[in-house]
N, C-alpha and C positions, 0 to 999 in steps of 0.2 A: 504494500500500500504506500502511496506516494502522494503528500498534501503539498502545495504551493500555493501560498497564499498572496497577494498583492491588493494594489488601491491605497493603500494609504498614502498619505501627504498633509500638507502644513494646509489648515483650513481656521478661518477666522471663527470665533464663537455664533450659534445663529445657526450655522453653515451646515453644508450636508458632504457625505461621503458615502461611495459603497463600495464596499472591501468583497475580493472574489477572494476562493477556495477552491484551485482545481485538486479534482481528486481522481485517483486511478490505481487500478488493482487490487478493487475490491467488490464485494456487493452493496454499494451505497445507499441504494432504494431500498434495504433492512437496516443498515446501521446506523443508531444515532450519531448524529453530527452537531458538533456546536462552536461556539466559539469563546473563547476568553482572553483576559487583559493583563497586562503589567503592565503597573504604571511604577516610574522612578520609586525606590525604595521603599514597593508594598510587595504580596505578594501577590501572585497570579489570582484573578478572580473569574468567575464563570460572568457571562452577559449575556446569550443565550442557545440555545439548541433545538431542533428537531427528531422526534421518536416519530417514526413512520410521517404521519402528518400534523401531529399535533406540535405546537409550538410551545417555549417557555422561555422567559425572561426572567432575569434579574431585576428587583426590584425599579432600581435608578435609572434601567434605561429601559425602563417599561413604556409606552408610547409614543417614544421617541425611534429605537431602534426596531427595524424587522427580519428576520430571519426569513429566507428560501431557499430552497434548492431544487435544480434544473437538470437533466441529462441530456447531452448531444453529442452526435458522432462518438458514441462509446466513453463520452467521458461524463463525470457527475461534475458540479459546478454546486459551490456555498457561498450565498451571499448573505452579507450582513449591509441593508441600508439605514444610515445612523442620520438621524435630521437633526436639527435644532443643536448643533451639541454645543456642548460645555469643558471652560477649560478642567476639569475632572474627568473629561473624557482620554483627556491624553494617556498612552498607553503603550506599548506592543501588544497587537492583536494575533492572537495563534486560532488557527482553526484547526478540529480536531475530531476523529474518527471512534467510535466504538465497536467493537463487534457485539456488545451486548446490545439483545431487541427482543427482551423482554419485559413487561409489564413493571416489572420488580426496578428495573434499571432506572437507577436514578440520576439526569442529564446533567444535572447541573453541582455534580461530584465527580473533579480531576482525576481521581486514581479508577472512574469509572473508564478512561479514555486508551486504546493502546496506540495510536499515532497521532501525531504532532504534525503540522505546518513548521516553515521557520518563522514565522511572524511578519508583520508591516506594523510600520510604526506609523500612531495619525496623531499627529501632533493639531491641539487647536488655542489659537491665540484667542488673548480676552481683549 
């Protein structure tokens, strides 16, 4: 399995972005997919993910950010569109794969995840 994440950039507060997640070599359309944050000296946090079709956020960027994902020519695609943000939003964004797709599995727990993106970092000025 192979994540490559990109989109990010310097974006003023207000402002929007949407960060892709190419994914390949796996069965995507089962596996939850999500995405999480580091920001400067915290620790990585969940923002959100998809189990099958259902959607979940993180509190903070609940209305703000949306989660989807797409399959073309053999490949699955993870986007995360982040509106209005906030300089709290600043981060490394990693998008990330689970092979657990069961009921039990819970999205928005890191150690639920077994591959990793290498991140894009969205920087947003205030």
């Amino acid at each position: 399995v192979q994540l490559q994440a990109s989109g990010g950039g310097l974006v003023q507060a207000g402002g929007s972005l949407r960060l892709s997640c190419a994914a390949s070599g796996g069965t995507f359309s089962r596996y939850v997919m999500g995405w999480f944050r580091q920001a400067p000296g915290k620790e990585r946090e969940f923002v959100a993910a998809m189990k099958w079709n259902v959607k979940y956020y993180a509190d903070n960027v609940k209305g703000r950010f949306t989660i989807s994902r797409d399959n073309a020519r053999n490949m699955w695609y993870l986007y995360l569109h982040m509106n209005n943000l906030k300089a709290d939003d600043t981060a490394v964004y990693y998008c990330a794969s689970s092979t657990c797709w069961s009921s039990s599995c819970d999205s928005s727990t890191e150690t639920l995840y077994d591959y990793w993106g290498q991140g894009t970092l969205v920087t947003v000025s205030s």
